[in-house]
VOMIDO-398383 format. One line per 2 residues: number of its first residue (from 1); their letters; for each residue y, z, x of N, C-alpha, C. Coordinates in pm, whole numbers, plus 32768, in hexadecimal, padded with zeros to 4 digits. Layout:
<pts>
NUM	A	Y,Z,X,Y,Z,X,Y,Z,X  ... .
</pts>
This chain:
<pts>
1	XX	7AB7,8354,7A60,7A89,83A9,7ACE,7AEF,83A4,7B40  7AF6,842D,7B53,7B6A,842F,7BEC,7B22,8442,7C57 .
3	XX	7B6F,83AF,7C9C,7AFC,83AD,7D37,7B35,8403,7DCA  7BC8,8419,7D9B,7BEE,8487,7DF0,7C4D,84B9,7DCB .
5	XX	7C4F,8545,7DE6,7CBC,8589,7DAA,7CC7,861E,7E04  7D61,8637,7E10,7DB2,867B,7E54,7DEF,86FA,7E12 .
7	XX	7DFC,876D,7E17,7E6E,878D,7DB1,7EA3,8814,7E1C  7F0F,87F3,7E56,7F52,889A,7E9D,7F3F,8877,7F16 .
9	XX	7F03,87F0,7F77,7EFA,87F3,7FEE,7F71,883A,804C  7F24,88B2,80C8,7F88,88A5,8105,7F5B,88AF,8178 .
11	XX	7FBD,887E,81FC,7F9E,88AB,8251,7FEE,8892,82CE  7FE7,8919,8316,8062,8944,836A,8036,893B,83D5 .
13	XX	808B,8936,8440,8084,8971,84E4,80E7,89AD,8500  80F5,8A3A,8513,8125,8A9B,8540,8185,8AB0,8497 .
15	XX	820B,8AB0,84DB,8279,8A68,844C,829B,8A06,8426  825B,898E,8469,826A,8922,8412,81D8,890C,83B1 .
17	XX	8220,8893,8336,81C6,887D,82E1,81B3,87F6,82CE  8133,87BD,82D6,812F,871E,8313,810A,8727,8249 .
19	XX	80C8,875E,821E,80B0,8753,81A0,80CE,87E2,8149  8127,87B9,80D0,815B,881E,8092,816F,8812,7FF4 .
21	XX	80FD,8833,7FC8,80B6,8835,7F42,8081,8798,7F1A  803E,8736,7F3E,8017,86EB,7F56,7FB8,86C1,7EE6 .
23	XX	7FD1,866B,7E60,7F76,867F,7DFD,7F6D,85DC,7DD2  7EFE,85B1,7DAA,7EB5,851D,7DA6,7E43,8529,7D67 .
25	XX	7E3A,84AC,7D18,7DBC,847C,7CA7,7DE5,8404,7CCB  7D66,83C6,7CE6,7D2C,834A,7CE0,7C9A,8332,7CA5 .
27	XX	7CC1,82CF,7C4B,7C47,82A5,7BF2,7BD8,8261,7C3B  7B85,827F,7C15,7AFC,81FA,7C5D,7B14,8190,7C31 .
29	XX	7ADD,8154,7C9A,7AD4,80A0,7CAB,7B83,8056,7C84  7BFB,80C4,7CED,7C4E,8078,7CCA,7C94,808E,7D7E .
31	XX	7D15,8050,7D66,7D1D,806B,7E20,7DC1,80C4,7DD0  7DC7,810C,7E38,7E4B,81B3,7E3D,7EA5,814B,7EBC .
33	XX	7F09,8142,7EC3,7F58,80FB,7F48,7F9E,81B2,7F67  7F90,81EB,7FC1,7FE8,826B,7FDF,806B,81FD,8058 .
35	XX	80FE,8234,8042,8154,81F9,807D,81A1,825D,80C9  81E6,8260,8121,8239,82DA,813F,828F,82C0,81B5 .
37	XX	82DB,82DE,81E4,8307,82CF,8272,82B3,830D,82D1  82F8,82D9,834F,82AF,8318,83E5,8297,83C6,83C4 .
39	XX	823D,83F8,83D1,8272,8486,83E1,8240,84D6,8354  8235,8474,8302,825D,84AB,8270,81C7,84DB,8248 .
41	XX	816E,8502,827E,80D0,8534,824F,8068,84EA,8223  8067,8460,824C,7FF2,840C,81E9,7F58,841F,8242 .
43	XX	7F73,840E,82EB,7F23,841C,8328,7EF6,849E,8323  7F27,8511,830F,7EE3,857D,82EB,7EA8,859F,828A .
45	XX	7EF1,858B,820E,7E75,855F,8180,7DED,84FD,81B3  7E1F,84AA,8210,7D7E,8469,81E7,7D15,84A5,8252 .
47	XX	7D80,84CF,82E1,7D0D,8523,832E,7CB3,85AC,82C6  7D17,85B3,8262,7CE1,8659,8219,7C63,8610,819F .
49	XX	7CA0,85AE,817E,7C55,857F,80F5,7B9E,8554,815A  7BAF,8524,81EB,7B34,8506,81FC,7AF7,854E,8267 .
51	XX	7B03,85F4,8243,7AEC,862A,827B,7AF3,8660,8335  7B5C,85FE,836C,7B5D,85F5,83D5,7BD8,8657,8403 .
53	XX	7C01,86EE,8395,7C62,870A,83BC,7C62,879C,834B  7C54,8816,8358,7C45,888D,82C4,7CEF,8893,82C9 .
55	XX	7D00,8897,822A,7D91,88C0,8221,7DB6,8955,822A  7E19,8970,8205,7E50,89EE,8238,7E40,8A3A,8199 .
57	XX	7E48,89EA,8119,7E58,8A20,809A,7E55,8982,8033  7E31,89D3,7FB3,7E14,893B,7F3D,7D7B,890E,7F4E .
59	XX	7D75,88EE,7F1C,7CF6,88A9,7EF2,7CBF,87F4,7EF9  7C50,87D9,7F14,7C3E,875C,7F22,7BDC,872C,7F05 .
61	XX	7BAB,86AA,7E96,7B1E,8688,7E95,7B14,85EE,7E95  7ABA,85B7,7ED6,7A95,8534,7F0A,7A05,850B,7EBA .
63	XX	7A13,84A4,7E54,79B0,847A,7E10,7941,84E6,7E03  7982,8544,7DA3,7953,85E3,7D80,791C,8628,7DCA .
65	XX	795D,8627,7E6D,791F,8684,7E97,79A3,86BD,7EEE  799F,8762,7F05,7A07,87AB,7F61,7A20,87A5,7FBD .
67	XX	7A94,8774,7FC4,7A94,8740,8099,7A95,87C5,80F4  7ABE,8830,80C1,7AA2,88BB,811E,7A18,88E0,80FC .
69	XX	79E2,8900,8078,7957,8922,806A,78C9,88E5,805D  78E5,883C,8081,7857,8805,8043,788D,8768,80BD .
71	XX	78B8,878F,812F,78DA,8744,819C,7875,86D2,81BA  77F4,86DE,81D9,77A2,868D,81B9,778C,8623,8180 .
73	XX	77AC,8647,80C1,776F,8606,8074,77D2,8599,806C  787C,85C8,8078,78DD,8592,8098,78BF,850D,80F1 .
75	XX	78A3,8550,8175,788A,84BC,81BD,781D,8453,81AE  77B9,8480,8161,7748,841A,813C,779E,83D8,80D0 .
77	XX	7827,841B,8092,7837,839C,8033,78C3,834B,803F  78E3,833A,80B0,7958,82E7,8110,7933,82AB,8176 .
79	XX	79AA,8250,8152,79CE,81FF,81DD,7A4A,820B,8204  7A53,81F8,82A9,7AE4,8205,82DF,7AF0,81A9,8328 .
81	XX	7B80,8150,830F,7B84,80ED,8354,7C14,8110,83A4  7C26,8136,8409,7CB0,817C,846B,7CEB,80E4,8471 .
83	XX	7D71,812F,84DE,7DF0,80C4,84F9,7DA7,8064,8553  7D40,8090,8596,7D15,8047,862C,7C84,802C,861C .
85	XX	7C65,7FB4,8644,7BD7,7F60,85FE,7B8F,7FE8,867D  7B12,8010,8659,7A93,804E,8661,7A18,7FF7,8677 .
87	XX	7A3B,7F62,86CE,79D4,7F46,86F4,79C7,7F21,876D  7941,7EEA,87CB,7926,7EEB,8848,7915,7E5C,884B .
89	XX	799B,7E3C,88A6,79B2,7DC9,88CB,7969,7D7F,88ED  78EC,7DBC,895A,788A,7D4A,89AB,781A,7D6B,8961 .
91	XX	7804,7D80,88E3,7799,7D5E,8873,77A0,7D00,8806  7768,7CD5,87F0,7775,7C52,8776,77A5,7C95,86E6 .
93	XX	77CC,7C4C,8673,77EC,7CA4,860B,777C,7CC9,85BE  76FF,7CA1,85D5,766D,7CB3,8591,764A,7D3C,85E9 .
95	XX	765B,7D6F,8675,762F,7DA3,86BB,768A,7E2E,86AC  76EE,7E1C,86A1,7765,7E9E,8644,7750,7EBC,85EA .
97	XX	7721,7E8F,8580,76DD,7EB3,850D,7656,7F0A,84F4  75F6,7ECB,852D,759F,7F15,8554,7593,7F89,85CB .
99	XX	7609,7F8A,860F,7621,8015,8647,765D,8070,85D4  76B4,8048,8579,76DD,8093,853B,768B,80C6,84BD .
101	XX	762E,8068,84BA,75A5,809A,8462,753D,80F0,8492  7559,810D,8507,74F9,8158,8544,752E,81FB,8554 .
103	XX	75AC,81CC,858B,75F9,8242,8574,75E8,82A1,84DF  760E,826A,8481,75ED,8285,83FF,7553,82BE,83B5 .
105	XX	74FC,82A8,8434,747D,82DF,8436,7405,8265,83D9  7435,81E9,83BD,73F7,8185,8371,738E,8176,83F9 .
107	XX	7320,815D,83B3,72AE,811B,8413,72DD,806D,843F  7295,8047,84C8,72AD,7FEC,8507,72C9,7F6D,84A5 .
109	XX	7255,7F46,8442,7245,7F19,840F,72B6,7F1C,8380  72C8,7F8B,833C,735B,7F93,82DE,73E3,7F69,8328 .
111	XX	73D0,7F9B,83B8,745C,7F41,83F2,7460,7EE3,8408  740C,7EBA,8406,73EB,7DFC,844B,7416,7DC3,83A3 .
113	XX	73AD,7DF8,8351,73D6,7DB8,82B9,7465,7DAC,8295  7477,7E5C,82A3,754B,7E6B,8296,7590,7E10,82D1 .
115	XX	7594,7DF1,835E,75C6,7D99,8380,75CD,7CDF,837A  7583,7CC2,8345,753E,7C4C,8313,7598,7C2E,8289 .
117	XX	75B5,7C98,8274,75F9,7C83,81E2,7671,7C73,81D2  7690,7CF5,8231,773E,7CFB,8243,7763,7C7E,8276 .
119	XX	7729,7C78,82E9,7770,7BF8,8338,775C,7B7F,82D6  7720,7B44,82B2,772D,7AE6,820D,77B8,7AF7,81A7 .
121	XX	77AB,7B8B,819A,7840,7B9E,8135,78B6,7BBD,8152  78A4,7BCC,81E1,7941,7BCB,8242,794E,7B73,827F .
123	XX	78DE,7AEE,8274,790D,7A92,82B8,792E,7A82,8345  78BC,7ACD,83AC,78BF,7AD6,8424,782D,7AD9,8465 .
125	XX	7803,7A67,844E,77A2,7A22,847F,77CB,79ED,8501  77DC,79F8,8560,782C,79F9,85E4,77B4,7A00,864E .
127	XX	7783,79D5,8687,7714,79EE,871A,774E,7A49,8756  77D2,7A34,8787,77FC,7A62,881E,7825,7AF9,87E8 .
129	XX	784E,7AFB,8868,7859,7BAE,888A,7919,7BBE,880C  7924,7C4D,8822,79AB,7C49,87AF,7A08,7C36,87F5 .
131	XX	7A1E,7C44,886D,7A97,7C01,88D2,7AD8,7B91,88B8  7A6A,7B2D,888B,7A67,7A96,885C,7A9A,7AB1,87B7 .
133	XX	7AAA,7AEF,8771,7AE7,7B02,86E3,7BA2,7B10,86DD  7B94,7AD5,8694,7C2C,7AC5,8659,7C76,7B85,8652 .
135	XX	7CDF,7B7C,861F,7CE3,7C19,85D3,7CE5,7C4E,857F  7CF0,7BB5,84FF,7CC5,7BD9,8459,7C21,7BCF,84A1 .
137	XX	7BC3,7B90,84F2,7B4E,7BA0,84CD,7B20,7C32,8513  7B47,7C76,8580,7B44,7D08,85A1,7B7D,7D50,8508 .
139	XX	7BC5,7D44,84C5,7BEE,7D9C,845E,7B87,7DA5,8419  7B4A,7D11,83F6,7ACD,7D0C,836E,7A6D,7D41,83AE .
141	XX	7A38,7D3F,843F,79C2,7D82,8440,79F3,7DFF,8431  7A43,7E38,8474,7A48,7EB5,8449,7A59,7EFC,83BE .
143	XX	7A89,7EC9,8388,7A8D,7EC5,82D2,79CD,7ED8,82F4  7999,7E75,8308,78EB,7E6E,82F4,78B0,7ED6,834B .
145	XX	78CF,7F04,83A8,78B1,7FB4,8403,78E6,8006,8361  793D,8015,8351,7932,807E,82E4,78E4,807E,8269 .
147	XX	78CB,8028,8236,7873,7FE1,81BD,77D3,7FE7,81CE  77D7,802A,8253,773E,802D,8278,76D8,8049,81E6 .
149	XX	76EC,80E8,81DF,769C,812C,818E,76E6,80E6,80E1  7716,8095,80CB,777F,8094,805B,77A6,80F1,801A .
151	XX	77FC,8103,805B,784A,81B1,8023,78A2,81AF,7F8D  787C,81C4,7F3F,78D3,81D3,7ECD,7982,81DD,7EE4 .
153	XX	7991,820D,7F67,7A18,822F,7F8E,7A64,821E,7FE4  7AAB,81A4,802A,7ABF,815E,8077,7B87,817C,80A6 .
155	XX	7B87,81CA,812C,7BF7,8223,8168,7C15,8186,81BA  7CC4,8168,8171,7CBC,8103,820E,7D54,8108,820C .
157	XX	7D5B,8152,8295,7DDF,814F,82E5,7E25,80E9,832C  7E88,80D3,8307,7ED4,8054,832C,7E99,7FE9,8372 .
159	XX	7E37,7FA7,8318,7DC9,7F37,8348,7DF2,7EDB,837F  7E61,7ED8,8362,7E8F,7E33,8361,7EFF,7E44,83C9 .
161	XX	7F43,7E9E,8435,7FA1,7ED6,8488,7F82,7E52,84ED  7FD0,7E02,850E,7FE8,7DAC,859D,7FAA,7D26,856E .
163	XX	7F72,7D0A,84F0,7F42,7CBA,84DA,7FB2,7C17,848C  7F83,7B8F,84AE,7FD1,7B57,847A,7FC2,7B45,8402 .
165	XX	8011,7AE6,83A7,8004,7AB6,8326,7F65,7AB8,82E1  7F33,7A24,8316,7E99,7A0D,831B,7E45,7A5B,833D .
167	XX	7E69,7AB6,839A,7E01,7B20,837E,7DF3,7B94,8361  7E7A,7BD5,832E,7E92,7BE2,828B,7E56,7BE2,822B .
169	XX	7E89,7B6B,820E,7E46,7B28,817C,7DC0,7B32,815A  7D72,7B30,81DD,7CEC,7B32,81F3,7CAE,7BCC,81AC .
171	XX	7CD5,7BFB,821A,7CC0,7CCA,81B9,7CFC,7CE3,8143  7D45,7C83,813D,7D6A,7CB3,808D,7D01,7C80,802D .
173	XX	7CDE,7C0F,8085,7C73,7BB8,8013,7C06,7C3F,8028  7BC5,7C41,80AA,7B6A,7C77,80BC,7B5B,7D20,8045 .
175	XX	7BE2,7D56,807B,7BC8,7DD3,8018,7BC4,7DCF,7F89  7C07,7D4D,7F4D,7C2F,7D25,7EB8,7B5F,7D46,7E7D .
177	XX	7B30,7CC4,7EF6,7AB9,7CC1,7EA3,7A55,7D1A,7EAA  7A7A,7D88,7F3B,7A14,7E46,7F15,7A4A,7EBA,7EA9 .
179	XX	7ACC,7E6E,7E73,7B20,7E9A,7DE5,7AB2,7E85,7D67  7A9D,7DF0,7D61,7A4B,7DB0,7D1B,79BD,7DED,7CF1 .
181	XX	79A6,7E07,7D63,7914,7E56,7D58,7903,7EE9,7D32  796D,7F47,7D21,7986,7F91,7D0A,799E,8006,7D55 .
183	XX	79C0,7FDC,7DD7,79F8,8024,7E47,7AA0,8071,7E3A  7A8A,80F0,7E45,7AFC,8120,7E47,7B43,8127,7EBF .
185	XX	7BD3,8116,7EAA,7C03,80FA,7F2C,7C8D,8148,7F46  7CE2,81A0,7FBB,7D48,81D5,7FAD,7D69,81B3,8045 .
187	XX	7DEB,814A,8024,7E14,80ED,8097,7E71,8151,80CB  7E8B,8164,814C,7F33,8183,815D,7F7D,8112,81A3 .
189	XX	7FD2,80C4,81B9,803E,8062,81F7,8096,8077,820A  80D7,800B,825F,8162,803F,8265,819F,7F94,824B .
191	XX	814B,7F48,821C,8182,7EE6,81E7,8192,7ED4,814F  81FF,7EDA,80F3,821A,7F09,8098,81F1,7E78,8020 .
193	XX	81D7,7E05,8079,8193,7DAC,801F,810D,7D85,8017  80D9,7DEC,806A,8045,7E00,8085,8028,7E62,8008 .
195	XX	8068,7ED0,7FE0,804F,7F35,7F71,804C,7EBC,7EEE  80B7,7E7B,7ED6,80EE,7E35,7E99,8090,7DEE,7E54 .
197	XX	8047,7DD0,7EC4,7FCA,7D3D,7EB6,7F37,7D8E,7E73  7F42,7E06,7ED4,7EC7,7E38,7EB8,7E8B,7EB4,7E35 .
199	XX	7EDC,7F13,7E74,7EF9,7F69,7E19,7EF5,7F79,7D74  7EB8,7FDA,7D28,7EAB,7FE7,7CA1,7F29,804A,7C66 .
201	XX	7F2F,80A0,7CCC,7F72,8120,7CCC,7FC7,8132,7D33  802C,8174,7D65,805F,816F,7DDD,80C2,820A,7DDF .
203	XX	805F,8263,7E2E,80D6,82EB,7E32,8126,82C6,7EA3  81A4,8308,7EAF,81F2,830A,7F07,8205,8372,7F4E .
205	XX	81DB,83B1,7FC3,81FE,8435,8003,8281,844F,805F  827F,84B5,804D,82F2,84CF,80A1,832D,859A,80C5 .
207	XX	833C,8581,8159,8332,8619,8173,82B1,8671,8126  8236,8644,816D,81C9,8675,811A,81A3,868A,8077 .
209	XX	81D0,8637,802E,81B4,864B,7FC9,81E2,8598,7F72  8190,8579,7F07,81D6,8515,7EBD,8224,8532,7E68 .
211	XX	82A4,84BF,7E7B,832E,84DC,7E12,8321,8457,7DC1  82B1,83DD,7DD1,82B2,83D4,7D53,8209,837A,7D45 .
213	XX	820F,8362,7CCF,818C,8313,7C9F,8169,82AA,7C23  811E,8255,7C32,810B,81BF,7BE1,8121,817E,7C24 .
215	XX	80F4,80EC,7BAB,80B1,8073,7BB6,814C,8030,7C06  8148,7FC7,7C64,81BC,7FA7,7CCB,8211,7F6C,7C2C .
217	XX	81C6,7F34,7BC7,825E,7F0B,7B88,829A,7F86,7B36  8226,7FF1,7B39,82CE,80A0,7ADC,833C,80CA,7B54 .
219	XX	82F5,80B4,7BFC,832E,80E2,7C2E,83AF,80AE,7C62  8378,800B,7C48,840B,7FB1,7C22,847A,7FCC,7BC8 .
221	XX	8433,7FEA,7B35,8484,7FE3,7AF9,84E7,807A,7AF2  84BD,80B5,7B29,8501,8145,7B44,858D,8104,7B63 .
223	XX	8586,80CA,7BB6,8623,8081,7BED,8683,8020,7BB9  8651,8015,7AF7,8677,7FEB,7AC2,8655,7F53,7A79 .
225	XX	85BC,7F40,7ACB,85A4,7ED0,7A9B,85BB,7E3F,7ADD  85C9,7DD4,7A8F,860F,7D49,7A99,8698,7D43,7AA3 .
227	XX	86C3,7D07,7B12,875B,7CEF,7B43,8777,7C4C,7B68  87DF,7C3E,7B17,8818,7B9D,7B33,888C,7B8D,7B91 .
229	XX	8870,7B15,7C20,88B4,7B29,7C95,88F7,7AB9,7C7F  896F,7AB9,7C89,8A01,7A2A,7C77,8A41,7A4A,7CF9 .
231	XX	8A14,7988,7D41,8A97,799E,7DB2,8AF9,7923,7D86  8B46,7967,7DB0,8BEA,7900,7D4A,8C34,78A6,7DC7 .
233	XX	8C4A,7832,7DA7,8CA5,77EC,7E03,8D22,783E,7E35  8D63,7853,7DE9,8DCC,7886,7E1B,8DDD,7945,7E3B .
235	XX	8DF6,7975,7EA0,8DFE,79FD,7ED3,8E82,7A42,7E82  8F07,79F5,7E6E,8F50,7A17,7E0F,8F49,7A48,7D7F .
237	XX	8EB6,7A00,7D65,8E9A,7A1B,7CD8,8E47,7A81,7CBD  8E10,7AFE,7D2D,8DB5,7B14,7D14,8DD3,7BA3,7CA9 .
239	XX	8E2C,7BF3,7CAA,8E74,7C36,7C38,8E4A,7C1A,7BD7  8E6A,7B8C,7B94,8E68,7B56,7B3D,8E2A,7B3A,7AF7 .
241	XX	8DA2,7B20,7B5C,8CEA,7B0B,7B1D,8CBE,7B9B,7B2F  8CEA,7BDB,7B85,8C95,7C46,7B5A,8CD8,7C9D,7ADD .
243	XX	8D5B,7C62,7ABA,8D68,7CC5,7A22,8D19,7C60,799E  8D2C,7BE2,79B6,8CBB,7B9E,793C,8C3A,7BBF,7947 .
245	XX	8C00,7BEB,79D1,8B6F,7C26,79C2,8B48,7C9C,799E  8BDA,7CE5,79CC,8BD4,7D6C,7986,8BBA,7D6D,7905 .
247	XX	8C22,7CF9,789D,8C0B,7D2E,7826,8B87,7D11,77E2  8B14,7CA4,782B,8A8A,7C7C,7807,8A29,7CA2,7821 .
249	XX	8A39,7D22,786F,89CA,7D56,78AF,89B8,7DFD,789B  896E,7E2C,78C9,8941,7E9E,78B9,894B,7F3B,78DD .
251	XX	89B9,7F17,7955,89AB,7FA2,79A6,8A18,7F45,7A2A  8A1D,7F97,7A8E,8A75,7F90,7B17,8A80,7F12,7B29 .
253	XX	8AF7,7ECD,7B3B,8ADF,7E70,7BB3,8AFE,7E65,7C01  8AB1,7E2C,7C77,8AE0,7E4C,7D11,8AF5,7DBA,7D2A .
255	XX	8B89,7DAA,7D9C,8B9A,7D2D,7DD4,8BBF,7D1D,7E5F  8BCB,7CBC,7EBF,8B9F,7CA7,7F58,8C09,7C45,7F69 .
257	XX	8C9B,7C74,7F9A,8CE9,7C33,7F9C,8CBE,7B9D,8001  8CA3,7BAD,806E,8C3B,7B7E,80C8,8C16,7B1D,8086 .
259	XX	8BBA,7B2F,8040,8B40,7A9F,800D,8B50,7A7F,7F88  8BD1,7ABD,7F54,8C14,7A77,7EC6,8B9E,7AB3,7E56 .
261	XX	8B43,7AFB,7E7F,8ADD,7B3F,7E22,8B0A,7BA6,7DDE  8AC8,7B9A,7D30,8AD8,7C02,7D0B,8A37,7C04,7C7C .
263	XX	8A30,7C83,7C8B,89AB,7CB9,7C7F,899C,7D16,7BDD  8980,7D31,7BB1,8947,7D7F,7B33,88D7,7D76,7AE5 .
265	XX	88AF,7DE0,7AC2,881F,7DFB,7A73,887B,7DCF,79EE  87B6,7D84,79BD,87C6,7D47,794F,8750,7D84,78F2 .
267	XX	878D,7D9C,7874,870D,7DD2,780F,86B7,7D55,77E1  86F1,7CCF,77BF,86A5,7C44,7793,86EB,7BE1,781A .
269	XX	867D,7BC8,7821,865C,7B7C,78A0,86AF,7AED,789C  8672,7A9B,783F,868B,7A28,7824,8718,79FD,77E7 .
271	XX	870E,7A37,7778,87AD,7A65,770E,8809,7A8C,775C  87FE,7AF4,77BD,888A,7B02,781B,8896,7ABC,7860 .
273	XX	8829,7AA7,7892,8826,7A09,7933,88B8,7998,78C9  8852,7960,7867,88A4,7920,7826,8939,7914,77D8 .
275	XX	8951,7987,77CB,89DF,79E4,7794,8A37,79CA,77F7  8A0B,7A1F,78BB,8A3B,7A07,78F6,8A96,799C,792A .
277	XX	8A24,792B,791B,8A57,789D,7968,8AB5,7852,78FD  8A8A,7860,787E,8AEB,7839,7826,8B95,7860,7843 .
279	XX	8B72,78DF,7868,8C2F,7944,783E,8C5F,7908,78DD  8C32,7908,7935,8C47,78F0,79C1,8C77,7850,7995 .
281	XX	8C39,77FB,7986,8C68,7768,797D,8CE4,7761,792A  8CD8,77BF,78A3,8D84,779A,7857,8D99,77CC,787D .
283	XX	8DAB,783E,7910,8E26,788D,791F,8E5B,7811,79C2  8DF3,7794,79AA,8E14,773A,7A24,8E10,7771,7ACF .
285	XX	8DA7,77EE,7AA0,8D7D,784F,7B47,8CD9,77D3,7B68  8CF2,7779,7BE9,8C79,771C,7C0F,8C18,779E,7C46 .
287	XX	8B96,7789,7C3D,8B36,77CD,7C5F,8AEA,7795,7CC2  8AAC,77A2,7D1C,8A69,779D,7D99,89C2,77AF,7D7E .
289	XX	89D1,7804,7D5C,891B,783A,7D61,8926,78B6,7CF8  88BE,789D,7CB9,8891,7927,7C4E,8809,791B,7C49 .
291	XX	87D6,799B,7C15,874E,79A0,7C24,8748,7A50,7BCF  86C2,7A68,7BAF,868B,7AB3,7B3C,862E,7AF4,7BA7 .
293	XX	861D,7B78,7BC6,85CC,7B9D,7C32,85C9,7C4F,7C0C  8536,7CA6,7C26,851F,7D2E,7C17,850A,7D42,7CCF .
295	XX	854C,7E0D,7CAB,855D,7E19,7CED,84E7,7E17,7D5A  8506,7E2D,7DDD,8450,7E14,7E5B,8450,7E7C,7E43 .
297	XX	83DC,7EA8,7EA7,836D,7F25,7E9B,83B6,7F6A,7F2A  841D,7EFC,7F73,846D,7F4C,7FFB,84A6,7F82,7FBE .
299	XX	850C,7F3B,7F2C,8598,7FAC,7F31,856C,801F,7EE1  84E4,803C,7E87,84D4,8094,7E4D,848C,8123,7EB8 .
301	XX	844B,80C2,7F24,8418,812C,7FAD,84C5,815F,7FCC  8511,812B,7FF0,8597,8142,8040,85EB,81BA,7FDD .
303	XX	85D2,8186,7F6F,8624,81FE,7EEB,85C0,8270,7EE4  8558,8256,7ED4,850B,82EB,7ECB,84BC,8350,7F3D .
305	XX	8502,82FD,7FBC,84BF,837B,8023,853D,838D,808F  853E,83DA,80D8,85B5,83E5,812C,85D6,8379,818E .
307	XX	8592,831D,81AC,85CA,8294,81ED,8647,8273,818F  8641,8273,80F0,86B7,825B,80CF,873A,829D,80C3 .
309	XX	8729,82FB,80CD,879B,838C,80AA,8728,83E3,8030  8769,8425,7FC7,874C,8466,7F5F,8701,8443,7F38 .
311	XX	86A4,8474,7EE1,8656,8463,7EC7,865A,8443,7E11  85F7,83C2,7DB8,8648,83BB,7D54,85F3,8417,7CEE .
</pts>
């Protein structure tokens, strides 16, 4: 079952086009990471996907229902969690909850229950007012403001923006386990090991539209995969290792006169690692550091949207 899906989004102001043919499937009960640069349309897909925005052209449906024609049914079956926590500081986190259950039209009594619960599974059992909360614990309640009604479909815009490590880690746990339950989820970030961590799927947008899509390790391997990194004692030699690595390896190699590094994709991981260090020692070139490493989810963001140049 597709819990949201896109196909032709567009949408303009005046002559520009913030979105320009704009097309997405995401499965239920899995999380979508959308990535893109500043500028590049993600916040407008999700203002359009949750109704908070009609496109100009294309089509759109949110856990089967039409975000231009069935707007409503749309929002009874989401949650939105924005860049900037949505709660009231000089209220307790039990007391935000049940405003936001009320809002939602739940009787006194269903918000009091709702909230009783959430705060148990977000782990913000807290007395005091939210002033007194950390900013992973403002993130989780707010994660728990959207989760009110439990929405099959869970919108969360760069959740984790200003936040440290630990509380971090915290919303990742937190969203891992509304994954679990079968919550669908379509993150956007701009932290590229946040997709990394979270993510099932991961489109990449750019100039209104995505240029590419899959799981973070196809979109790795687009770039060739596993690459083995040799830094060599000597800077004189580095010619030298990079033509014995040439002949063991797979494709380009690049070297850094600088840091005596030199770099190439490898088709067998282990076997070349090992090939390598062998031909390097009888050719009497000392080695420094080597290591067996795929490519990140930065340099494949940096190659496939215009932060890097061309596009691949």
């Amino acid at each position: 079952m597709t819990a949201v899906s896109a196909q032709g989004l567009r949408k303009t102001y005046g002559e520009k086009a913030a979105l320009d043919g704009f097309d997405l499937e995401v499965p239920a009960g899995t999380v979508c990471g959308l990535l893109g640069p500043n500028g590049a349309g993600k916040t407008t897909a999700v203002r359009i996907l949750t109704t908070l925005l009609r496109p100009s052209g294309g089509r759109a449906s949110v856990a089967g229902f039409d975000v231009h024609d069935q707007p409503r049914q749309v929002r009874r079956n989401i949650g939105l969690v924005g860049q900037h926590a949505a709660v009231d500081e000089l209220l307790t986190g039990r007391q935000n909850l049940e405003l936001f259950g009320r809002l939602y039209h739940l009787s006194p009594r269903q918000a009091g229950a709702r909230a009783a619960e959430l705060l148990e599974r977000f782990g913000l059992e807290h007395p005091g007012p939210a002033k007194e909360y950390s900013g992973g614990m403002r993130r989780r309640l707010d994660l728990a403001a959207g989760m009110i009604l439990a929405p099959p479909v869970l919108f969360l815009d760069e959740p984790t923006t200003g936040l440290d490590p630990r509380s971090r880690a915290e919303i990742w746990r937190a969203v891992r386990d509304l994954v679990s339950d079968g919550t669908t989820v379509l993150l956007t970030t701009q932290y590229l090991e946040e997709a990394d961590q979270l993510a099932d799927r991961i489109s990449v947008i750019d100039t209104g539209r995505v240029v590419a899509e899959g799981t973070p390790d196809e979109l790795k391997a687009k770039l060739g995969g596993d690459r083995v990194d040799v830094v060599i004692h000597d800077a004189a030699r580095l010619p030298e290792a990079a033509g014995i690595v040439a002949g063991l390896t797979s494709g380009p190699v690049e070297t850094d006169q600088d840091t005596r590094h030199v770099s190439a994709p490898v088709a067998d991981r282990v076997r070349t690692l090992t090939a390598v260090l062998t031909a390097l020692a009888a050719a009497g070139i000392d080695v420094e550091d080597v290591a067996l490493r795929r490519p990140t989810l930065d340099e494949v963001f940096l190659n496939l949207t215009d932060a890097g140049g061309p596009h691949a």
